[in-house]
N, C-alpha and C positions, 0 to 999 in steps of 0.2 A: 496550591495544595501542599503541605506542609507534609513528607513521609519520612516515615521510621527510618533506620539504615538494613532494616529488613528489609522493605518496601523495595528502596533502591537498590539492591545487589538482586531482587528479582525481576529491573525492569529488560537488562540488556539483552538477555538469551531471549525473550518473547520476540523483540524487537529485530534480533538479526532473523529469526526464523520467519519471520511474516515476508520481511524484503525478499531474502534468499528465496521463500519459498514461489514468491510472485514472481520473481526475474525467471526462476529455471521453467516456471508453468510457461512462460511464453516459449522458452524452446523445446520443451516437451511436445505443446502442441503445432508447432511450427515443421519438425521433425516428421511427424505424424502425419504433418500434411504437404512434405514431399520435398521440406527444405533442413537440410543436416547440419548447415552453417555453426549451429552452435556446440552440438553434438562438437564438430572437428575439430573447432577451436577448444575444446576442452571443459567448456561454460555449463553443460547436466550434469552436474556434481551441485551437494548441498554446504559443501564446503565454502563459510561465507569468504574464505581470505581469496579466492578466484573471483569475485563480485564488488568486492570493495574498492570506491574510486576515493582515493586519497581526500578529494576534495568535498565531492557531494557526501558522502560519509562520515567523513570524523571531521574536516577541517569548518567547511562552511556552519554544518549542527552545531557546531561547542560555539561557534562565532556568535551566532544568532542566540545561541542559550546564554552566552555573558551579555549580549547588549537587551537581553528581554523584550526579541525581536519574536514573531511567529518563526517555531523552530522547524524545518522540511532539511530534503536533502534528496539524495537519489544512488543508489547502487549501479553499477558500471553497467550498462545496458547489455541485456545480452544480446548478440551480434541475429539478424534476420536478412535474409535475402528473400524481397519478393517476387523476383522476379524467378526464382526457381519453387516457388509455390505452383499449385495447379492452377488456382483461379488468382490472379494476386489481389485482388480486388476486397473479393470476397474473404478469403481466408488471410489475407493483413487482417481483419476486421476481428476475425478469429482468435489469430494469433493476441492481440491488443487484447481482445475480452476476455484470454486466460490467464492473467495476471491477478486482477480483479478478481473475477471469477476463482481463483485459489484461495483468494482474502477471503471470503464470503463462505467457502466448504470450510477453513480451516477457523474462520470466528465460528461456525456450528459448531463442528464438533468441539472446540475448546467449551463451549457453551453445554453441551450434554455431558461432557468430562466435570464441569465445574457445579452442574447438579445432582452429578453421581456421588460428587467427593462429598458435596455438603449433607446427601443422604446419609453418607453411610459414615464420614468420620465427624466424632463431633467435634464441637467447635470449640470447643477446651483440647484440640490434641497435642497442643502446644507450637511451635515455633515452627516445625518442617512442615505444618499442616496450614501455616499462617504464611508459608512461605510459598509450597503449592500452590496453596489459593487466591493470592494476590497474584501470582502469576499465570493464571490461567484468566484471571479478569483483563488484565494488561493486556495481553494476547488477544481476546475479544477484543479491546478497544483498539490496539493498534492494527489488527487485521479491517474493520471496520472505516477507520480513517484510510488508511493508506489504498483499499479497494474504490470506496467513493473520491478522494481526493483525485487518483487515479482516471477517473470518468470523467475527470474534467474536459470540456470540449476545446481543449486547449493546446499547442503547442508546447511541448513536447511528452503533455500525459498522453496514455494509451486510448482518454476519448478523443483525442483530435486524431485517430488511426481511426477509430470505428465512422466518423463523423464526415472523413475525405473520402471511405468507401462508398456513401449510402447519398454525399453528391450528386448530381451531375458529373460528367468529366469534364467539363469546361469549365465548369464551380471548383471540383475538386482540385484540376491545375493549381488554378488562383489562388486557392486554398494553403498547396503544395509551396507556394513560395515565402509562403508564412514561417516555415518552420525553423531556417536558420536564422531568424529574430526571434524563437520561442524562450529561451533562458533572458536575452534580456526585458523582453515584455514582462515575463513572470517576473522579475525583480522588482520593472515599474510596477504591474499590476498587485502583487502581496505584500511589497514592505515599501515601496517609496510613497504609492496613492495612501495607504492608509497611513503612513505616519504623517502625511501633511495633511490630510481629512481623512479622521479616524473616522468618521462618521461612512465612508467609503471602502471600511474591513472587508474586501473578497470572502477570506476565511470565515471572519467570528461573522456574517451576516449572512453566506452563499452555503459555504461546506458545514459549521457545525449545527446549523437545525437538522438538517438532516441525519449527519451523521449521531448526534445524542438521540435522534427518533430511533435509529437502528439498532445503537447498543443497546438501548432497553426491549430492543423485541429477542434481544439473543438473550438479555439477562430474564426477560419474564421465561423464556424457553427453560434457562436454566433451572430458574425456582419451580416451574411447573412440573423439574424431574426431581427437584429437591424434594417435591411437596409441601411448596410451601402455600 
């Protein structure tokens, strides 16, 4: 998709705000549930430069955006202890489902923001109002991807944390030894399988039906506040 340089000076601020705001919900709710690990390291701040890993952040995204690879990455994990949770079991699971679960509050409301704006300003209001509004649709979309992609039952997204809770413990172990091969699986499984059988796209075949099924339920939300 070809965009204006309007377009593009509105995508970065949506983009760090969805990561930032997924990493710190995990230790908000981790905190809350009796483990402070991130709190003390200094990580509940929405301040992205405390979050940012050199590599899964700037280095590896610009690599994959020049080779016209599928573009991911990942923010500096915020720090959790399970084993000073109440139940670790249980609330890892918790913990893992409030990241996502932030993508999914914050694509709503970006989505009743993006209906209010289109209500009341019109669409002639020139440049800051094309500029707002492109960025409150980004926001939708990247809140949307990064919550579902995130559900992946995968090493090392936050669905393989809800998926080892709701195991067995003798599944879950087995499960559990998976996880320091999870980066290079995900390498093989998103960009080495499908470059040598594109026909085998994890992405374009597994995460985006769904997730273009979801944007449009936040965008019809939004038209329906627009009146449209």
């Amino acid at each position: 998709m070809d965009l204006t340089p309007l377009q593009m000076a509105a995508i970065p601020l949506p983009l760090i705000l969805a990561i930032v705001f997924h990493e710190v919900a995990h230790g908000w709710v981790a905190r809350a549930l009796g483990d402070p690990t991130a709190h003390d390291a200094g990580r509940l701040t929405l301040n992205p430069f405390k979050h940012v890993d050199p590599f899964g952040t700037v280095i590896l995204p610009g690599f994959l955006a020049l080779m016209k690879a599928p573009v991911f990455g990942w923010a500096k994990p915020v720090p959790v202890n399970g084993m000073r949770l109440g139940n670790p079991r249980r609330d890892m699971m918790i913990v893992a489902a409030a990241g996502p679960g932030s993508n999914f509050v914050l694509a709503t409301l970006s989505a009743v923001l993006l209906g209010l704006f289109a209500r009341l300003v019109p669409q002639d209001a020139g440049m800051v109002a094309e500029f707002v509004a492109f960025s409150l649709l980004v926001f939708i979309q990247f809140n949307v991807f990064l919550g579902l992609f995130n559900l992946l039952p995968f090493p090392p997204f936050d669905g393989s944390h809800i998926v080892q809770g709701l195991l067995p413990l003798h599944a879950a172990r087995a499960y559990q030894r998976l996880r320091p091969y999870g980066f290079p699986l995900l390498f093989l499984v998103i960009l080495v399988i499908p470059y040598l059988f594109p026909e085998w796209d994890v992405v374009e075949e597994l995460v985006l039906p769904p997730v273009t099924w979801a944007i449009g339920l936040f965008l019809d939300l939004a038209s329906s506040i627009a009146g449209g």
